[in-house]
Backbone as CSV, one residue per row, in Angstrom:
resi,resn,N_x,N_y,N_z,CA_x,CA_y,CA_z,C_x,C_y,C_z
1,UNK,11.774,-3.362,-2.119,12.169,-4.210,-1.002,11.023,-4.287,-0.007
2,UNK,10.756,-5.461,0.498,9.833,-5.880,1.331,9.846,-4.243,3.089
3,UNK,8.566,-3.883,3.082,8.937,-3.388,4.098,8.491,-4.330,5.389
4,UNK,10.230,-3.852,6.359,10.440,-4.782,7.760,9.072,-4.558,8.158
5,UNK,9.539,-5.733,8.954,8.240,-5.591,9.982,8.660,-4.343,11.330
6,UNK,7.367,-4.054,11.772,7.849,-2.629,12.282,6.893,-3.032,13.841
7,UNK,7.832,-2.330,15.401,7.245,-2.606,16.550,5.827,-1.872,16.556
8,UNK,5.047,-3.099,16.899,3.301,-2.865,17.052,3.452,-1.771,18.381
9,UNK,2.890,-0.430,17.667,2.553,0.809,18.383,1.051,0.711,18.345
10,UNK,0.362,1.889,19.205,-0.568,2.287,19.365,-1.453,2.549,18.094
11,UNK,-0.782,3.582,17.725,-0.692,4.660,16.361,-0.874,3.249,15.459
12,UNK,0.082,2.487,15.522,0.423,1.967,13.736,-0.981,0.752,13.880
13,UNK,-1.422,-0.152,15.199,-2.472,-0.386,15.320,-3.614,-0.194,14.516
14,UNK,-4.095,1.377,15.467,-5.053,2.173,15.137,-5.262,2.273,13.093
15,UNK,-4.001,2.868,12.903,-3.821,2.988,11.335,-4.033,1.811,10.842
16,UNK,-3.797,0.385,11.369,-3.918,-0.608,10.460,-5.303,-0.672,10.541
17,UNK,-5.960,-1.253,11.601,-7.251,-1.459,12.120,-8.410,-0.601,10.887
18,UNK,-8.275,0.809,10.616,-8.985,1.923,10.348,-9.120,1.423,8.686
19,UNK,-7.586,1.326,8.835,-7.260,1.189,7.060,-7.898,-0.126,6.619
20,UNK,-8.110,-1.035,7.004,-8.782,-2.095,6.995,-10.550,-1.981,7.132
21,UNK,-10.943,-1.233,7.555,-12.344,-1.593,7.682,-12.892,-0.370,6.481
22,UNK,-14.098,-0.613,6.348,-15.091,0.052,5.707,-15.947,0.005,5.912
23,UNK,-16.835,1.405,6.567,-16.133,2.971,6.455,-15.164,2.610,7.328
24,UNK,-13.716,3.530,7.203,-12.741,3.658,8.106,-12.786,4.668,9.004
25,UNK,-13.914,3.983,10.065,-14.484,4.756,11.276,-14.909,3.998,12.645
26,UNK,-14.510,4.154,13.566,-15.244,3.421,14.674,-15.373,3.939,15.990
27,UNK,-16.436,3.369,16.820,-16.620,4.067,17.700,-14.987,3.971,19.067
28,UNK,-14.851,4.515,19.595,-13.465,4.681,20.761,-13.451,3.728,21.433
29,UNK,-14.935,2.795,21.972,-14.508,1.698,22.254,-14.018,0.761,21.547
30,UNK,-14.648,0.586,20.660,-14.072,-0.559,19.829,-12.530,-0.469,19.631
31,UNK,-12.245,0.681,19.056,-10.630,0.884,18.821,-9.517,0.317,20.114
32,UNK,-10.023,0.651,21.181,-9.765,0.352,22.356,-9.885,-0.988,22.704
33,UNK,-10.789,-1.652,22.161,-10.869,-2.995,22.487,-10.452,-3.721,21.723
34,UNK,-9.805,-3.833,20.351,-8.827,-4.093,19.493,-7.775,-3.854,19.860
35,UNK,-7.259,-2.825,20.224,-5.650,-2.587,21.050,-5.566,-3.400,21.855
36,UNK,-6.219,-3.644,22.694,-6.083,-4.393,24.099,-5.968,-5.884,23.434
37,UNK,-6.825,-5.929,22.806,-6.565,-7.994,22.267,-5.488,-8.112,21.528
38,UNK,-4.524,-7.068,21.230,-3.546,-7.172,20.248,-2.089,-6.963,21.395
39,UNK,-2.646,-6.467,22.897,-1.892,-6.378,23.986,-1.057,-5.179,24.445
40,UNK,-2.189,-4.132,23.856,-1.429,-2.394,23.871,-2.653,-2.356,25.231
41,UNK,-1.865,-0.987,25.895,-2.273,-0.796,27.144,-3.346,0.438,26.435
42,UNK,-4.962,0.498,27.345,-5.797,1.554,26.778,-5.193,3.071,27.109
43,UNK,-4.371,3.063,28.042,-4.198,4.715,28.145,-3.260,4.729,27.211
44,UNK,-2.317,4.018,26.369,-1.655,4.482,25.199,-2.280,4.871,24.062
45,UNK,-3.582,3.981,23.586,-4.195,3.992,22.950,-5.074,5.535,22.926
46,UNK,-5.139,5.530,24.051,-6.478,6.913,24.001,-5.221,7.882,23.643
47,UNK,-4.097,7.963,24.341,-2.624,9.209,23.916,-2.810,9.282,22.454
48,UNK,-2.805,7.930,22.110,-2.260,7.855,20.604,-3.280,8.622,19.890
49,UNK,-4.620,8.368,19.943,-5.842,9.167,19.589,-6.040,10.537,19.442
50,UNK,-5.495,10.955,20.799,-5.690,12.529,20.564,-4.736,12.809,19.788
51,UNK,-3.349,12.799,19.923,-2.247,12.999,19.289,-2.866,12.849,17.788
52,UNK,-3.196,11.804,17.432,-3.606,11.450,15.575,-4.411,12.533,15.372
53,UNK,-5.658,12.779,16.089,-6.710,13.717,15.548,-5.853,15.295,15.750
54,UNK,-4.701,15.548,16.400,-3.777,16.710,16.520,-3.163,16.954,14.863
55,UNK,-2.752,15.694,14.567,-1.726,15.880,13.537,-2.719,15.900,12.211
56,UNK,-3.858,15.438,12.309,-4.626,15.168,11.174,-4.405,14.151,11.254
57,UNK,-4.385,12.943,11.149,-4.238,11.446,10.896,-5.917,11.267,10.801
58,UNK,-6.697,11.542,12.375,-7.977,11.191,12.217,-8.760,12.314,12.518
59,UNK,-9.966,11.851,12.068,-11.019,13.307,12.913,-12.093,12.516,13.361
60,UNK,-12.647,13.308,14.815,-13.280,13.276,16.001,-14.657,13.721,15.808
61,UNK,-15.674,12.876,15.978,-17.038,13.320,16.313,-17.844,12.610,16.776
62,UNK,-18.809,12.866,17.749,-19.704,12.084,18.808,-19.112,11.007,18.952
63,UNK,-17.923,11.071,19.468,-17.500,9.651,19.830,-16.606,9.071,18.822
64,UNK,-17.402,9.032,17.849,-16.064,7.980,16.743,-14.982,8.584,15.611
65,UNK,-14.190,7.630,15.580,-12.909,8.425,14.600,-12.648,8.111,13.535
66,UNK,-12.311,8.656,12.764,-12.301,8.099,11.041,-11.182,9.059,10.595
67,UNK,-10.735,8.047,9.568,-9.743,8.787,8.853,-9.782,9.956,8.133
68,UNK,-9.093,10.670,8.335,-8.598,11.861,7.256,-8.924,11.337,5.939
69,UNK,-9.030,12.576,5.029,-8.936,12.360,4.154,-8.049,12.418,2.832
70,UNK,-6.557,12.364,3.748,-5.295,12.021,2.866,-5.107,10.505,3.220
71,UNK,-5.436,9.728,4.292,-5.558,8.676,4.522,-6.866,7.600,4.353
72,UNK,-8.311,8.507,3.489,-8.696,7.432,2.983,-8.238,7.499,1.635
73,UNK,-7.276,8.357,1.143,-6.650,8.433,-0.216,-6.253,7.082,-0.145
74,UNK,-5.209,7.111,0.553,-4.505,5.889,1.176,-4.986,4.476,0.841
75,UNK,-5.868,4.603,1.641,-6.874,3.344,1.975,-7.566,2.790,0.254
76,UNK,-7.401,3.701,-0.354,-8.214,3.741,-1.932,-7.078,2.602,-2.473
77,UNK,-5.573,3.739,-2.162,-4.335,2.757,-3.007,-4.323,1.603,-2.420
78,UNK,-4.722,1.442,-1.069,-4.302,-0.354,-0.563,-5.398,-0.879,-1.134
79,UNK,-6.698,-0.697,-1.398,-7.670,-1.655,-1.350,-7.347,-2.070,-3.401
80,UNK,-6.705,-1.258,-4.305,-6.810,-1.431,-5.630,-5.477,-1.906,-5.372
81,UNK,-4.672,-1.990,-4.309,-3.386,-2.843,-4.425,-3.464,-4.323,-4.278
82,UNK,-4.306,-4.526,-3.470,-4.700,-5.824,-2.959,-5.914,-6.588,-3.805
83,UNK,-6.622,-5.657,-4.794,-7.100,-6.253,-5.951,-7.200,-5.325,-7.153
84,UNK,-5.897,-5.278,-8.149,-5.148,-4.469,-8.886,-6.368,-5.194,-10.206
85,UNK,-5.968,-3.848,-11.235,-6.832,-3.821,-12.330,-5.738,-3.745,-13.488
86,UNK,-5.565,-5.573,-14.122,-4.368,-5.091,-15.411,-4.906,-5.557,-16.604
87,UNK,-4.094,-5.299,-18.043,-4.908,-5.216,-18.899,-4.005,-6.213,-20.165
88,UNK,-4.440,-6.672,-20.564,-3.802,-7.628,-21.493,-3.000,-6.721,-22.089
89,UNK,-1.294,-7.447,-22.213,0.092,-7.095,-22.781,0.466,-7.030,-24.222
90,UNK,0.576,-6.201,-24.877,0.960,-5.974,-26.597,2.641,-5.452,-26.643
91,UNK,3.040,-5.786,-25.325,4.668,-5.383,-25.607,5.046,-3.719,-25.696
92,UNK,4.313,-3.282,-25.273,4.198,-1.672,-25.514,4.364,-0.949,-23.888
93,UNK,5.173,0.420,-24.101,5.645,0.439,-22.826,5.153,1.865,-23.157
94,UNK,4.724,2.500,-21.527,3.957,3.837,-21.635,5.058,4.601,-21.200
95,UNK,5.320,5.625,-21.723,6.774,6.489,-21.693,6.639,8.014,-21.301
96,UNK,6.627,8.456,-20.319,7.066,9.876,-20.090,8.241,10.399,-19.814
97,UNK,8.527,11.874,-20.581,8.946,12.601,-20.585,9.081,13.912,-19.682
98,UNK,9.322,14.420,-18.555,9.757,15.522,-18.383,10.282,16.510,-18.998
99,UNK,9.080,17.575,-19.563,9.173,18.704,-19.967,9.212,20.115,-19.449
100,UNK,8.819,20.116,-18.347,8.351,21.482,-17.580,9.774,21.886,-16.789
101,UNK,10.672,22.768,-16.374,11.372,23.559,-16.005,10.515,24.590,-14.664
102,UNK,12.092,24.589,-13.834,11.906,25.924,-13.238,11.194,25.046,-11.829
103,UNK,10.418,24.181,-11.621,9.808,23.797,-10.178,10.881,23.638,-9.144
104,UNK,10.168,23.544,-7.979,11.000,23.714,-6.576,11.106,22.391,-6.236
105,UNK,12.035,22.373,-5.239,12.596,20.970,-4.796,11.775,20.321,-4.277
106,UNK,10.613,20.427,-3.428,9.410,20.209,-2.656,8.406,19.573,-4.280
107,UNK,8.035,20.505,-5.174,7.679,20.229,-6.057,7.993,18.974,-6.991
108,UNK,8.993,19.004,-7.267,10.048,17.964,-7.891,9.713,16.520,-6.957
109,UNK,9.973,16.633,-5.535,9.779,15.302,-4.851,8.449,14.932,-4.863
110,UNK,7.414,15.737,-4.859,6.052,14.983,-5.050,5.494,14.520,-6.067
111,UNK,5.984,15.395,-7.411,5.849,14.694,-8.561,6.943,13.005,-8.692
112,UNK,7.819,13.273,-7.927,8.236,11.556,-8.327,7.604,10.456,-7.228
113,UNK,7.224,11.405,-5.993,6.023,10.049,-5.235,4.750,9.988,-6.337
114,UNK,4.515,10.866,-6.898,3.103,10.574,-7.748,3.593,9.440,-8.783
115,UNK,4.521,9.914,-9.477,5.118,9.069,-10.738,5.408,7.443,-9.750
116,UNK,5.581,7.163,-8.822,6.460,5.561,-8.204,4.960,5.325,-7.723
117,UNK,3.741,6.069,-7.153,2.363,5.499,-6.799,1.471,4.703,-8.089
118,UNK,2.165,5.586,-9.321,1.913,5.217,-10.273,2.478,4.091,-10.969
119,UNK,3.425,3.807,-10.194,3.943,2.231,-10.813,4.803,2.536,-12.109
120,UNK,5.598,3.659,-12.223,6.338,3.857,-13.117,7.744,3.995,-12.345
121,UNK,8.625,3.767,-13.372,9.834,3.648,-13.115,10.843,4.475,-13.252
122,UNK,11.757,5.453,-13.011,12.964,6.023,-13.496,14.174,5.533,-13.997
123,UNK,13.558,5.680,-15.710,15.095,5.325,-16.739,16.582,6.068,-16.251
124,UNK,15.953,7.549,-16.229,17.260,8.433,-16.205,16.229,9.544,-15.043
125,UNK,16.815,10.617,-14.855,16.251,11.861,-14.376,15.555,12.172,-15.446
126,UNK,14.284,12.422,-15.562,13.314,13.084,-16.050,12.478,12.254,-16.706
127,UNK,12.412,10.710,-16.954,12.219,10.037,-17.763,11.838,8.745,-16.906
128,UNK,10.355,8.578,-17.376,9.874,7.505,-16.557,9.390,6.703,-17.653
129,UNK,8.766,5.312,-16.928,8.438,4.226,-18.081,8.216,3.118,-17.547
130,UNK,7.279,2.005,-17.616,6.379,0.659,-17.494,6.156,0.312,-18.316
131,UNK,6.084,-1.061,-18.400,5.088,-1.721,-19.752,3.828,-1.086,-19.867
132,UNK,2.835,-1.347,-20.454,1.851,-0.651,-20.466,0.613,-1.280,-20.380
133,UNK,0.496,-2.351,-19.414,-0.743,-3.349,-19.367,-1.850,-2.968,-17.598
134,UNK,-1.764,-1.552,-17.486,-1.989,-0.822,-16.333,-2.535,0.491,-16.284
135,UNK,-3.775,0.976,-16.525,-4.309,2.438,-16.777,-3.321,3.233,-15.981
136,UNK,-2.837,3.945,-16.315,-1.970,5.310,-15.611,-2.547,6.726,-15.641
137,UNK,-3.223,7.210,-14.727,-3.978,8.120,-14.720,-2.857,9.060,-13.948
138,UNK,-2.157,10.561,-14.442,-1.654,11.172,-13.608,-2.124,12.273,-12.886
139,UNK,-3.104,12.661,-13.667,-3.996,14.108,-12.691,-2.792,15.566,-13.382
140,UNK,-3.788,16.445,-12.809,-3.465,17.694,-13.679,-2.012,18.004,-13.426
141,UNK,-1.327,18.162,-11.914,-0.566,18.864,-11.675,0.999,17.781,-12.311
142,UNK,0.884,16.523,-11.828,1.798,15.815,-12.635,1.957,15.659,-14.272
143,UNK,0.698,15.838,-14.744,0.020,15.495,-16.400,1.040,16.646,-17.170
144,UNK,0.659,17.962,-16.675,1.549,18.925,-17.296,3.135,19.387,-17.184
145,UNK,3.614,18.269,-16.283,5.152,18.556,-15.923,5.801,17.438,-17.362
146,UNK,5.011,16.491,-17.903,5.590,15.601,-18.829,4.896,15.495,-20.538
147,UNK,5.392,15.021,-21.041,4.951,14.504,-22.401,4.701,13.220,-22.283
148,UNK,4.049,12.301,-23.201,3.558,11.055,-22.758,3.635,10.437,-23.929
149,UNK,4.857,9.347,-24.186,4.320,8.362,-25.866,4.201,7.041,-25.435
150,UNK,4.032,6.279,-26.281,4.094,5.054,-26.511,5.523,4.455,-27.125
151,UNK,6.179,3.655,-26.431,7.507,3.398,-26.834,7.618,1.623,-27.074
152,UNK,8.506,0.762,-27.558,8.680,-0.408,-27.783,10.498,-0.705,-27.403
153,UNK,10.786,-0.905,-26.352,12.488,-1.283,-26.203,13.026,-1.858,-27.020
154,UNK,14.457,-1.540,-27.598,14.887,-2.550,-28.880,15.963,-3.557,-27.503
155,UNK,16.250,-3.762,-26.764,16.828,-4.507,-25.923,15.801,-5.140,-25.161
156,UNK,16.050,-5.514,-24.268,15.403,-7.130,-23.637,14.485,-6.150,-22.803
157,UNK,13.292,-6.301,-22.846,12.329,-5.577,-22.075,12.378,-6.389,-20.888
158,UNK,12.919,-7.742,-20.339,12.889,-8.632,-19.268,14.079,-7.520,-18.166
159,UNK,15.555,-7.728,-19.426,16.340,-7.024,-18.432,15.569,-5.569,-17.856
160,UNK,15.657,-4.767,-19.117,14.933,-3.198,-18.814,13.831,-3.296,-17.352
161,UNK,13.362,-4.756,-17.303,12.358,-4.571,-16.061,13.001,-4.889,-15.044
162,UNK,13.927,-5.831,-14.699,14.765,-5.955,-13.844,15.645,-4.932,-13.824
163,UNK,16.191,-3.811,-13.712,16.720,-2.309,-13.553,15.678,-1.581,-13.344
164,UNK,14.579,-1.704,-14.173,13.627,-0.607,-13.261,12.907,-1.100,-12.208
165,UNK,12.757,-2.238,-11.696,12.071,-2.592,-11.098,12.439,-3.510,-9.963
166,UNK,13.115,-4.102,-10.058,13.974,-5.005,-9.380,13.038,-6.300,-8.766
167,UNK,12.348,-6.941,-9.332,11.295,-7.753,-9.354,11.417,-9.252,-8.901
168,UNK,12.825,-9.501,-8.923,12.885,-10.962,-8.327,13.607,-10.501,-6.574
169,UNK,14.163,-9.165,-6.609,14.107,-8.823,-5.099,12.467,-8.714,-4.737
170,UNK,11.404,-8.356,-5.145,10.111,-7.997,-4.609,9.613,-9.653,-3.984
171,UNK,10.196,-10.701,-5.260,9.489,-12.053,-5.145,10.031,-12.725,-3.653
172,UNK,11.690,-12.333,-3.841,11.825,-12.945,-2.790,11.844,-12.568,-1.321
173,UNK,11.418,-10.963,-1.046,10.580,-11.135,0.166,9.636,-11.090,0.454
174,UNK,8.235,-11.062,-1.202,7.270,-11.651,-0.597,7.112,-12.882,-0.406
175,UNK,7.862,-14.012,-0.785,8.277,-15.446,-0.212,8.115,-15.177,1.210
176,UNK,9.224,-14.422,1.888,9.953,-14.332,3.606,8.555,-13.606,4.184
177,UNK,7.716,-12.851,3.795,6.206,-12.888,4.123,5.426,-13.869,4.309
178,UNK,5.208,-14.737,3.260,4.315,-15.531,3.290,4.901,-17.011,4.049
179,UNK,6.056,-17.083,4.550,6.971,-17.484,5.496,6.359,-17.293,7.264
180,UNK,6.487,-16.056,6.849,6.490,-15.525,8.708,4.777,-15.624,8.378
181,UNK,4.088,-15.469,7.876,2.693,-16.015,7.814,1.984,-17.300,8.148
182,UNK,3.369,-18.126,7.533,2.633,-19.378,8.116,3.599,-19.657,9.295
183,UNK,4.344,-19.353,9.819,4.769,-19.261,11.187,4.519,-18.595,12.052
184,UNK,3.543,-17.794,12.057,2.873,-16.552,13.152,1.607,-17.612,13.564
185,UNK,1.192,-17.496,14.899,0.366,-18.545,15.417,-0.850,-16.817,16.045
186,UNK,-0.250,-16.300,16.979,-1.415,-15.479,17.535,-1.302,-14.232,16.879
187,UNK,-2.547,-13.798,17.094,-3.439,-12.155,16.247,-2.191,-11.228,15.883
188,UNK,-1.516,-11.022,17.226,-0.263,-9.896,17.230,0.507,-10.070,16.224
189,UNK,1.147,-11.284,16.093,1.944,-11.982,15.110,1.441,-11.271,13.434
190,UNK,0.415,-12.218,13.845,-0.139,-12.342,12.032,-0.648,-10.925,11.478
191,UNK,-1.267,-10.068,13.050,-1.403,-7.997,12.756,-0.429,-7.933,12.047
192,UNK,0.689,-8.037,12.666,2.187,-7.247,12.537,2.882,-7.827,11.143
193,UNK,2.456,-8.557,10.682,2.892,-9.562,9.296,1.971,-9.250,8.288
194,UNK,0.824,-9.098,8.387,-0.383,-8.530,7.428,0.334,-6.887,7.595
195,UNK,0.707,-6.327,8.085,0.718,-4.776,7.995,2.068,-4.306,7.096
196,UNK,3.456,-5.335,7.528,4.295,-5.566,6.482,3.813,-6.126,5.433
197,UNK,2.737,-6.972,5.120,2.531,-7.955,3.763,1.776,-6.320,2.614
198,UNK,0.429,-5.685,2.929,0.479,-4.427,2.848,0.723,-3.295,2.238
199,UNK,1.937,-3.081,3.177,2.774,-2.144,2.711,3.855,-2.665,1.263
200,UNK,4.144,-4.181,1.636,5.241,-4.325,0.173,4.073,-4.915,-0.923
201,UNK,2.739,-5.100,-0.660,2.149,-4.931,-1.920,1.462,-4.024,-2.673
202,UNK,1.691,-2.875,-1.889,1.703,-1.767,-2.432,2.934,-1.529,-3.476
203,UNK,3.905,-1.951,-3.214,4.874,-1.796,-3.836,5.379,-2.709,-5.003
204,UNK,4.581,-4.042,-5.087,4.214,-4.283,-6.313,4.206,-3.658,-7.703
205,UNK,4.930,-3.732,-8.680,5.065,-3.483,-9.744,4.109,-3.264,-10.801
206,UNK,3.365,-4.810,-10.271,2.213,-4.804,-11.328,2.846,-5.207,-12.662
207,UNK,3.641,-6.221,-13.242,3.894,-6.246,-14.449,3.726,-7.267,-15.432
208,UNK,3.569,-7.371,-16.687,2.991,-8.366,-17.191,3.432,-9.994,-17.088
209,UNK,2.982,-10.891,-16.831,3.465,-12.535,-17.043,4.832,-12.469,-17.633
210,UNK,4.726,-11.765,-19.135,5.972,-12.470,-19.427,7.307,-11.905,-19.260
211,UNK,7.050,-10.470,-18.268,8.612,-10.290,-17.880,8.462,-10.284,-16.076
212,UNK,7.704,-11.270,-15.635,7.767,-12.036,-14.340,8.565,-12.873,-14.438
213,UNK,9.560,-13.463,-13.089,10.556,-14.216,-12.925,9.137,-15.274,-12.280
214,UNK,9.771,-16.586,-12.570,9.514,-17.799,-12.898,8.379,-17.783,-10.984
215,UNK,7.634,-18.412,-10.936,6.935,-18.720,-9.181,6.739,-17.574,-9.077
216,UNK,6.387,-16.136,-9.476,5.823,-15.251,-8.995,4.930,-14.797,-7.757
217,UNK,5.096,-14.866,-6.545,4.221,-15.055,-5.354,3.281,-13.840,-5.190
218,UNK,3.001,-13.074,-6.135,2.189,-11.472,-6.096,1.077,-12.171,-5.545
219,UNK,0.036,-13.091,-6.642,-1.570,-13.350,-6.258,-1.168,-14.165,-5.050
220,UNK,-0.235,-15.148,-4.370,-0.390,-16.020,-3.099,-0.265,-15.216,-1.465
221,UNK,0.534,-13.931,-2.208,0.694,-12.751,-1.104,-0.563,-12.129,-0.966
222,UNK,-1.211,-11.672,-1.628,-2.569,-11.066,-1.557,-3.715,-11.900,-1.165
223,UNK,-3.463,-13.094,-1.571,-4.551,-14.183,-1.215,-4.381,-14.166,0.344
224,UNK,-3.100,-14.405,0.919,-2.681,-14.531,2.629,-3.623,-13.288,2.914
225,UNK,-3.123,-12.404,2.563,-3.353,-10.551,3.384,-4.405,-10.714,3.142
226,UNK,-5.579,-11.229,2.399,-6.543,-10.894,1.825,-7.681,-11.919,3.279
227,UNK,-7.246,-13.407,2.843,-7.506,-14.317,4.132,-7.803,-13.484,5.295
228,UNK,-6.220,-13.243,6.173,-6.340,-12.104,7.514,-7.087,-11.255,7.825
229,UNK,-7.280,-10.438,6.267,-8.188,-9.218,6.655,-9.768,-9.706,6.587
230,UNK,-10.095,-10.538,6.227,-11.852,-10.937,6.276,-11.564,-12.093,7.902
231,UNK,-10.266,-12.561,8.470,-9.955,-13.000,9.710,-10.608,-12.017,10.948
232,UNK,-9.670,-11.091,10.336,-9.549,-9.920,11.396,-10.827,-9.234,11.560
233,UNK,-11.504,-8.825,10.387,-12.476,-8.069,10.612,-13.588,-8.865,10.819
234,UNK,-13.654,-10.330,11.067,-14.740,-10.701,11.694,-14.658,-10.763,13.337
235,UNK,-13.136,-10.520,13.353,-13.154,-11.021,15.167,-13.022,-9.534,15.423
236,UNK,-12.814,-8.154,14.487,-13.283,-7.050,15.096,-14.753,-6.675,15.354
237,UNK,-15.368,-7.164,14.203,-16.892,-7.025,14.408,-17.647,-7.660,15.580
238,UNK,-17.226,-8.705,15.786,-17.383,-9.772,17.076,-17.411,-8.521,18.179
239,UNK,-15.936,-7.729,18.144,-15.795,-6.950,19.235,-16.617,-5.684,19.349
240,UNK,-17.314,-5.082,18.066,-18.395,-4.046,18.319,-19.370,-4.281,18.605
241,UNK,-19.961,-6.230,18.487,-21.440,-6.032,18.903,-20.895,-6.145,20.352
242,UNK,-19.533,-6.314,20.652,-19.613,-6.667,22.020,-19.659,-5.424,22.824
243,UNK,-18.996,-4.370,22.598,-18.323,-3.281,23.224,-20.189,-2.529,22.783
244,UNK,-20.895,-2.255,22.112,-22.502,-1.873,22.022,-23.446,-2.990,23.057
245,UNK,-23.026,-3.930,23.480,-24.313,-4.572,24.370,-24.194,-4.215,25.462
């Protein structure tokens, strides 16, 4: 499901702004002078700052702030979300198994954020599965909780994707995105609509043509977000040679 659009904070600003540029670092004015054109007051902004570099969000030196480095993790998944790597379809679906016993509840929940970052789906409890037109790399600590085959559905791999995936709900609010996109007129607007657009294409499925529902809006959503962000980051750059002269 599309995530809402959410009230433009300080914080969520800052996070968009950061997550957007490369390197995701800038000097305090600049950050500051982006808040302000977006119509946040600077002493929230500077609160919001220390507070982030408190929690870890960012870290602090001679002046400029840059992301953590669980948040340029982050920044890795948006930028391969917004130009995803898929691989021609043979009808073949990549299938894990849950084998490993005995982990803790803490344990258990991060292995299924790893498994849903991964664009896999839950058949049943323990048992995940995608078509297979998408490298799935799980890393050590998830790799050894499962077994891994190659499977072929004897039922409608269209339905099977609609239950795991729910894919014509994804289409139709990235439609109501690309909606409030072309109805957003100033920066704030179109921030706050690029930061929802984003977040639900992260959540993109990723799945092959032929078990896509008919007008698929994935590439016209990314094309918008994609537009904004070479928008945005020219009228931020505008603002560092300004905030350096």
């Amino acid at each position: 499901m599309a995530k809402r659009m959410r009230k433009l904070t300080a914080r969520s600003a800052i996070l968009s702004a950061l997550l957007g540029a490369h390197p995701a670092e800038a000097p305090v004015s600049w950050i500051v002078s982006v808040a302000e054109e977006l119509g946040l007051q600077q002493s929230a902004v500077r609160v919001a700052l220390t507070r982030m570099v408190a929690m870890g969000d960012l870290e602090r030196a001679n002046g400029v702030y840059r992301l953590s480095d669980r948040l340029i993790e982050r920044q890795r998944r948006q930028d391969a979300a917004v130009s995803p790597v898929v691989k021609a379809w043979d009808g073949e679906w990549y299938l894990a198994i849950v084998t490993a016993v005995g982990d803790d509840a803490p344990a258990r929940t991060a292995f299924r954020d790893t498994m849903r970052a991964r664009k896999l789906g839950e058949l049943r409890e323990g048992v995940w599965t995608r078509p297979a037109n998408i490298e799935i790399v799980l890393g050590p600590d998830a790799g050894r909780r499962v077994s891994v085959f190659t499977a072929t559905p004897e039922d409608s791999p269209v339905a099977l994707t609609e239950t795991l995936f729910a894919p014509r709900l994804w289409a139709h609010d990235a439609q109501r995105l690309l909606g409030e996109f072309a109805s957003s007129s100033s920066l704030r607007e179109r921030f706050e609509v690029a930061a929802a657009a984003v977040r639900h294409i992260l959540d993109d499925p990723l799945l092959p043509d032929p078990l896509l529902p008919a007008g698929w809006p994935g590439s016209a959503l990314r094309a918008e977000y994609a537009a904004f962000r070479t928008e945005f980051m020219a009228f931020a750059e505008h603002l560092l040679v300004t905030s350096d002269a």
